[in-house]
C-alpha positions in Angstrom: 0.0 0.0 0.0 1.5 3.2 -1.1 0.2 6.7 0.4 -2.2 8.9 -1.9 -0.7 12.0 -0.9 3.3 11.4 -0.7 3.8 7.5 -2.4 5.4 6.6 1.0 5.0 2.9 1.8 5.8 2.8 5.1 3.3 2.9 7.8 3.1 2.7 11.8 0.0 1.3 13.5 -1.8 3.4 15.2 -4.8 1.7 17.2 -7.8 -0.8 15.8 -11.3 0.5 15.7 -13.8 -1.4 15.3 -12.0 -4.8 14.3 -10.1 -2.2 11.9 -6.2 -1.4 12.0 -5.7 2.4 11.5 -2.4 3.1 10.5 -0.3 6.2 9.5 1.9 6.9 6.7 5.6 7.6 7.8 6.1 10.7 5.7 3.1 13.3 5.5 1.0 11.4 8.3 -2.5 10.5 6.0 -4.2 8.0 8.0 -5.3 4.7 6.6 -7.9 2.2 7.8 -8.5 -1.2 6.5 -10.7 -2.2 4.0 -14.1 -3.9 5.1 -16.4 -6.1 2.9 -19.6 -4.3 3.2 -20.7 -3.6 -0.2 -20.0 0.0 -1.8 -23.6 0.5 -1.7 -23.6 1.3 2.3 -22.1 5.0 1.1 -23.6 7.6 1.7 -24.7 9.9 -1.3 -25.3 13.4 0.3 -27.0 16.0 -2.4 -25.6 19.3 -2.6 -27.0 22.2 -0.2 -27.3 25.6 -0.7 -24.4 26.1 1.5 -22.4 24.3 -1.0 -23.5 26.3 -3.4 -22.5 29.3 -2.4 -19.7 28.1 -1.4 -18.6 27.3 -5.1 -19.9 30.7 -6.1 -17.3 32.7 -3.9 -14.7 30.3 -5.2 -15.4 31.7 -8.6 -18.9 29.2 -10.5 -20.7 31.2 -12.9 -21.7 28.8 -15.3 -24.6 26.5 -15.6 -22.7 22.7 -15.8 -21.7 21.4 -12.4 -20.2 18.0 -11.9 -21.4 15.9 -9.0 -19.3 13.4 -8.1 -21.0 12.1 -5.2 -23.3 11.3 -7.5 -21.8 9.9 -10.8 -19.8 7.0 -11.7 -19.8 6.9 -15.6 -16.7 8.0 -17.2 -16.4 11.7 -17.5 -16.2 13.9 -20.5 -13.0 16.1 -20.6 -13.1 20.1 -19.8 -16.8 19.8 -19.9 -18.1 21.4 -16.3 -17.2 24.4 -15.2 -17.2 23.3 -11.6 -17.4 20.2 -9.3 -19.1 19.1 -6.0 -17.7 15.7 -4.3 -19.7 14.6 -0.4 -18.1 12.4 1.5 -16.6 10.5 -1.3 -12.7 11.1 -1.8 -12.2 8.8 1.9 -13.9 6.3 0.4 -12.1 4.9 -2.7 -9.0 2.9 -2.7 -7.0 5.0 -4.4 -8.3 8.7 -3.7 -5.4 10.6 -6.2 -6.9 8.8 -9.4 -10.1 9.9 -8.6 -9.4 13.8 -8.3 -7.3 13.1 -12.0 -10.7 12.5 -13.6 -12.5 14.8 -11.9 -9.1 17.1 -13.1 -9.7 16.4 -16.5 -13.2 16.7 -16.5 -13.1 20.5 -14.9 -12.6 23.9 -17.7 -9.2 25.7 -16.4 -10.2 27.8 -13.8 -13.3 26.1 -12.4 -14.1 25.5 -8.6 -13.9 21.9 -6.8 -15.4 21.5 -3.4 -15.2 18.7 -1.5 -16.5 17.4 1.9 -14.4 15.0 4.1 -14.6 13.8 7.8 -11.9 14.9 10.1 -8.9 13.0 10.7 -10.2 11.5 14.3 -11.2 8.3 15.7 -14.9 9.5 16.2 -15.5 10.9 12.5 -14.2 6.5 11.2 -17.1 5.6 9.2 -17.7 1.6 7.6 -17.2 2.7 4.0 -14.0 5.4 4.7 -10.4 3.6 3.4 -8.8 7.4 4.3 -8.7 9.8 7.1 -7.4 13.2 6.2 -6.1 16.6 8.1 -6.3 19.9 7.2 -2.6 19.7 5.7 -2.9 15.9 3.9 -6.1 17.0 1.8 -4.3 19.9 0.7 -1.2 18.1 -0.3 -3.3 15.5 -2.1 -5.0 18.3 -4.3 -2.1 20.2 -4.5 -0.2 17.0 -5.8 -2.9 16.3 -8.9 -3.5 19.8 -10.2 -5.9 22.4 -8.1 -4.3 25.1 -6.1 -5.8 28.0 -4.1 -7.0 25.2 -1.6 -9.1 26.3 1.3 -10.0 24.1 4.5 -13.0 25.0 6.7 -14.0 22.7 9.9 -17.7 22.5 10.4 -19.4 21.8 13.2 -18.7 18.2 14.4 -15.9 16.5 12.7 -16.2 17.3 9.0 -14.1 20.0 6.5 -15.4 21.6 3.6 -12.7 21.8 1.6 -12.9 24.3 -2.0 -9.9 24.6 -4.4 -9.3 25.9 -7.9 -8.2 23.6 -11.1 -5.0 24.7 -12.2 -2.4 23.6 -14.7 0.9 22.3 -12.6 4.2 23.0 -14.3 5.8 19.7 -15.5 8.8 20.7 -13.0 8.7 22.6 -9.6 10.3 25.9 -9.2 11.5 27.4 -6.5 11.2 31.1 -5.6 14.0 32.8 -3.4 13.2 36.1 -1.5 16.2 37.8 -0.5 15.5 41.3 0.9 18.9 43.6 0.8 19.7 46.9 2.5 23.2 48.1 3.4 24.6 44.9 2.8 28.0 45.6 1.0 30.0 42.9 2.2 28.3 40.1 2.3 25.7 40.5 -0.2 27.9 39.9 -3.5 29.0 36.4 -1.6 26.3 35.1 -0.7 24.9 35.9 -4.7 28.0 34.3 -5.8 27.0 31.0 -4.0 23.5 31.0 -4.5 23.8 30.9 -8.2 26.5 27.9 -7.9 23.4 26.7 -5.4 21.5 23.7 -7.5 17.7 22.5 -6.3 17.6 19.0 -6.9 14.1 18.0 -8.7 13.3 22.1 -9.2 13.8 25.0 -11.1 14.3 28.4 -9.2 14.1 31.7 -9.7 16.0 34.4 -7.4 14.3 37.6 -6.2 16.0 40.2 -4.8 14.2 43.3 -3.6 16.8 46.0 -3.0 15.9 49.0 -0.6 17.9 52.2 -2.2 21.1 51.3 0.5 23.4 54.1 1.3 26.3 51.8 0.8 26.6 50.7 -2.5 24.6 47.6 -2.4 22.0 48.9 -4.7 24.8 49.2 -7.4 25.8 45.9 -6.7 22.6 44.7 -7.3 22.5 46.4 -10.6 24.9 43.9 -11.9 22.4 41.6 -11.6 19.7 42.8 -14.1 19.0 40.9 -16.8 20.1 37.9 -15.5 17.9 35.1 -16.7 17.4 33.5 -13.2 16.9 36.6 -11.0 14.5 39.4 -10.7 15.7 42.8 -9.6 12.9 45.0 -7.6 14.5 48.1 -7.0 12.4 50.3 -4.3 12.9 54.6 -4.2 13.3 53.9 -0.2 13.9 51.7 2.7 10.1 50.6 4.4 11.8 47.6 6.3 12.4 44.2 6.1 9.2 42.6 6.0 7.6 45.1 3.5 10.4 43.9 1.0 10.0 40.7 1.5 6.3 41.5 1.0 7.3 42.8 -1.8 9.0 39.5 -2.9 5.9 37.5 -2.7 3.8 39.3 -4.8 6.7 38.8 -7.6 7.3 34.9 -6.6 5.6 32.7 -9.2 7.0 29.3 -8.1 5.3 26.4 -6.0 7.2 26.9 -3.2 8.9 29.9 -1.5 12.0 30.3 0.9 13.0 34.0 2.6 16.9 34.0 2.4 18.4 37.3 3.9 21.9 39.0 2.8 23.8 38.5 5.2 25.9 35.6 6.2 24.5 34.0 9.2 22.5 30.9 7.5 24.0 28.3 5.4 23.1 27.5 2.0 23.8 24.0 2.4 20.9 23.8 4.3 18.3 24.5 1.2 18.3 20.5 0.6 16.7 19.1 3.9 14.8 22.4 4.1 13.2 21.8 0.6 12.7 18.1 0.6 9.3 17.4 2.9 7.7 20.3 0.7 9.0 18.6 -2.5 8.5 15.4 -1.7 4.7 16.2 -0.7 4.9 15.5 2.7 4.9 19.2 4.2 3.4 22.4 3.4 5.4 24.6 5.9 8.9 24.2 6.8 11.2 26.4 9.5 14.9 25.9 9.7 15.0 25.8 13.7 19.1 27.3 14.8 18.7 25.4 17.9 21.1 22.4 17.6 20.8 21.6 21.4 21.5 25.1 22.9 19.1 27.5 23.8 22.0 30.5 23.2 21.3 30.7 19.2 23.7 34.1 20.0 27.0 34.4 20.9 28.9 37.4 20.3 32.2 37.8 21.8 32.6 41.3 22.9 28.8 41.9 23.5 28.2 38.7 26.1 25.2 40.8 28.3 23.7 41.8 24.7 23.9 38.4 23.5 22.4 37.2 26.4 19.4 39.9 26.4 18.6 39.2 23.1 18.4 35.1 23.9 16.4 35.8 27.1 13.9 38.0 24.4 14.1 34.7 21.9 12.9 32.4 24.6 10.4 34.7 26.1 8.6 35.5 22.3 8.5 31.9 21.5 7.1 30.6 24.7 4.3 33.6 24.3 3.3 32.4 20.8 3.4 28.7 21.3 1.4 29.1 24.6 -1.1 32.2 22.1 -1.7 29.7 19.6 -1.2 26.5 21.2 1.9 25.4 19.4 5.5 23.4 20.4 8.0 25.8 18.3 11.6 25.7 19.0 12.2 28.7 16.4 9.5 31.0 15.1 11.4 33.6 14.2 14.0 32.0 12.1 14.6 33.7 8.6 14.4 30.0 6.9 10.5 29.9 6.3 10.0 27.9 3.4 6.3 27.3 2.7 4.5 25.6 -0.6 3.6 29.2 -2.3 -0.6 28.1 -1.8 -0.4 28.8 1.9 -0.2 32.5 1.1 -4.0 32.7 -0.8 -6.7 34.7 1.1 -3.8 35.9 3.6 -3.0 39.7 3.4 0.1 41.1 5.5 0.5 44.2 6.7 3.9 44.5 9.0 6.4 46.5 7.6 10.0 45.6 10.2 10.8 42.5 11.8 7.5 42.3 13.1 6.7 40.5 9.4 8.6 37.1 10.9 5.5 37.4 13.6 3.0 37.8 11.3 4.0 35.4 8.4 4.2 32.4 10.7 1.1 33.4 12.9 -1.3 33.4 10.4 0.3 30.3 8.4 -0.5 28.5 11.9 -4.6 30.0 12.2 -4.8 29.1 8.6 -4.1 25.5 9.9 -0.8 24.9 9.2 1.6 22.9 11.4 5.2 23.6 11.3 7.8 20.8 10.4 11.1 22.2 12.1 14.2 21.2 10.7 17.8 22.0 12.3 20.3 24.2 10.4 23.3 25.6 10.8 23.6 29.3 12.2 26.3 31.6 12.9 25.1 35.5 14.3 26.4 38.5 13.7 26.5 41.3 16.1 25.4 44.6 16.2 28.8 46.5 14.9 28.9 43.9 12.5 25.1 44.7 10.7 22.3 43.3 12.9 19.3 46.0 12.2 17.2 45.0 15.1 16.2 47.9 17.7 15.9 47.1 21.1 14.1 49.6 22.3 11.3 49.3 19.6 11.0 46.2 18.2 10.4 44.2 21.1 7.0 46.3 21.5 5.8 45.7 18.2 6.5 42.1 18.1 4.0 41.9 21.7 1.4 44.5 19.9 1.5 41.6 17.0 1.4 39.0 18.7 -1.7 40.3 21.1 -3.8 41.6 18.3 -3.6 38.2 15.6 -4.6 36.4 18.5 -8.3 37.1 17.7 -8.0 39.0 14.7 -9.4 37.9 12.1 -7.3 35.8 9.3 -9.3 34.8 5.9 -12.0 37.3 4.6 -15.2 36.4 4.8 -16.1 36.5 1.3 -14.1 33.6 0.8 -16.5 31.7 2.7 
């Protein structure tokens, strides 16, 4: 037995239900459950709601031919319905990823899928269900066989109503690098000159460097650049912080998934491979590179010992606040290697400008549903006389105002529901 959503074939037992053996798939954690003989007739064959409906409307259905999975069984015509409805069905068939290729096939470009599936728990097993899914494996799984713009909405009980868009997947992933650079002179042409020796196995990339109008010649450094086939230069007339240039990055990124890389020195490159693989490999939407290999002092700097310390005290005291906010077990929020499948960002809008960004990217990736992986790297600081741009006596503030205020703030507009 292979997984649906990642091909793994390895999987742990869980527990047995029922006389049934639920296991769990080794790399993205889809939840399988023995097969019964009761005949396929016991399904259930829900008929779609006016809920549904509108659903598929804010998703985009104007026309008049809707497919109905739950419903049909004959072979499907190709590009003929300009939007489909499946209730309850996907967990039921053996193999769940040939099922969303017809319906794939059978969708125009651009048309609106929604689904219904039970919640991955013990209570929502049903007799007819082969799959249990989470909020990240049913994205993965349509991710994986061509619908993007995925959104996953619990109802009441233990059901998601699930609504994606059919796109056309390139034939190769790309990758889409975000490096925001301000008065970084010295380092920026190196780390340049190894991130185009850099090679993504199994992906393409594309480099995009949004430069600030520095005061110390990186801009004309970064002038070099243009033109080059692999990177895209976004010059801005003045500095508005780090997070509004890498802001700035997204809305130029076109590839499936996106890493942040800054211009200084203190990550290493090296570390792209094991960062990139669970996202690749469809077993993770969201990755962070956590610089904790053991020790809580991620910074050391040898003339500036009491600063160091201050500023590790501050690191532990911001990631206990979030992980206790939002009910999460990080080691490293606020790491600059966030690498994320490029879907996570639709419906999200941002709005910090500073460092407060690394608070509000990975808060609202978590309240849209997603579970970090965290995966060590390799980290070496830099001080303050050697570049670090934080300020103590302001940041710290606006990180707590963040955090506070996307506690209950609202996430996804409503019109997307």
């Amino acid at each position: 037995m292979n997984c649906p959503v990642c091909d793994e074939s390895s999987f742990a037992r869980l527990l047995v239900v029922r006389g049934r053996a639920v296991t769990r798939c080794q790399g993205c954690g889809c939840v399988a459950l023995d097969a019964l003989s009761t005949p396929a007739d016991c399904e259930e064959r829900p008929h779609a709601t006016s809920r549904y409906m509108h659903a598929l409307r804010s998703r985009g259905f104007r026309g008049t031919s809707l497919l109905d999975v739950s419903t049909t069984s004959t072979a499907l015509s190709p590009a003929a319905y300009d939007a489909g409805i499946m209730l309850h069905r996907l967990q039921t068939q053996p193999a769940p990823g040939e099922l969303l290729g017809r319906v794939h096939l059978a969708l125009r470009p651009g048309a609106p899928l929604l689904l219904t599936v039970p919640r991955g728990t013990q209570s929502a097993y049903r007799a007819q269900d082969r799959w249990c899914f989470d909020e990240t494996t049913i994205q993965l799984l349509l991710l994986r066989h061509g619908f993007h713009e995925v959104l996953v909405h619990k109802l009441t009980g233990s059901g998601m109503l699930v609504t994606a868009v059919r796109d056309e997947p390139p034939p190769r992933p790309k990758c889409s690098i975000v490096i925001a650079a301000f008065n970084e002179y010295r380092t920026f042409p190196v780390l340049m000159d190894a991130l185009l020796k850099k090679q993504i196995p199994g992906a393409d990339r594309e480099i995009i460097v949004i430069e600030s109008n520095s005061t110390d010649g990186t801009r004309e450094l970064a002038k070099q650049y243009q033109g080059h086939p692999e990177i895209k230069l976004v010059l801005q007339d003045r500095p508005l912080g780090k997070g509004h240039a890498v802001r700035e990055g997204f809305r130029h990124a076109t590839g499936d998934v996106v890493l942040i890389q800054d211009a200084d020195l203190e990550y290493d490159l090296d570390d792209y491979d094991a960062l990139l693989a669970p996202i690749l490999s469809h077993r993770a939407l969201f990755v962070l590179g956590t610089r904790h290999a053991g020790d809580w002092k991620m910074r050391q700097f040898a003339k500036q010992k009491v600063l160091s310390a201050a500023l590790n005290l501050g690191h532990a005291f911001f990631t206990g606040l979030i992980n206790f906010l939002f009910r999460q077990n990080m080691t490293d929020p606020f790491t600059m290697f966030k690498v994320f499948h490029r879907d996570c960002l639709f419906g999200l809008d941002f709005r910090c400008n500073r460092f407060d960004f690394d608070h509000e990217l990975v808060i609202k990736l978590v309240r849209k549903g997603y579970r970090p992986l965290e995966v060590p790297v390799n980290y070496s600081s830099r001080s303050f006389r050697e570049g670090k741009k934080v300020r103590l006596f302001r940041d710290p503030f606006n990180w707590l105002w963040v955090d506070l205020k996307l506690r209950f703030a609202r996430v996804l507009p409503k019109d997307l529901w």
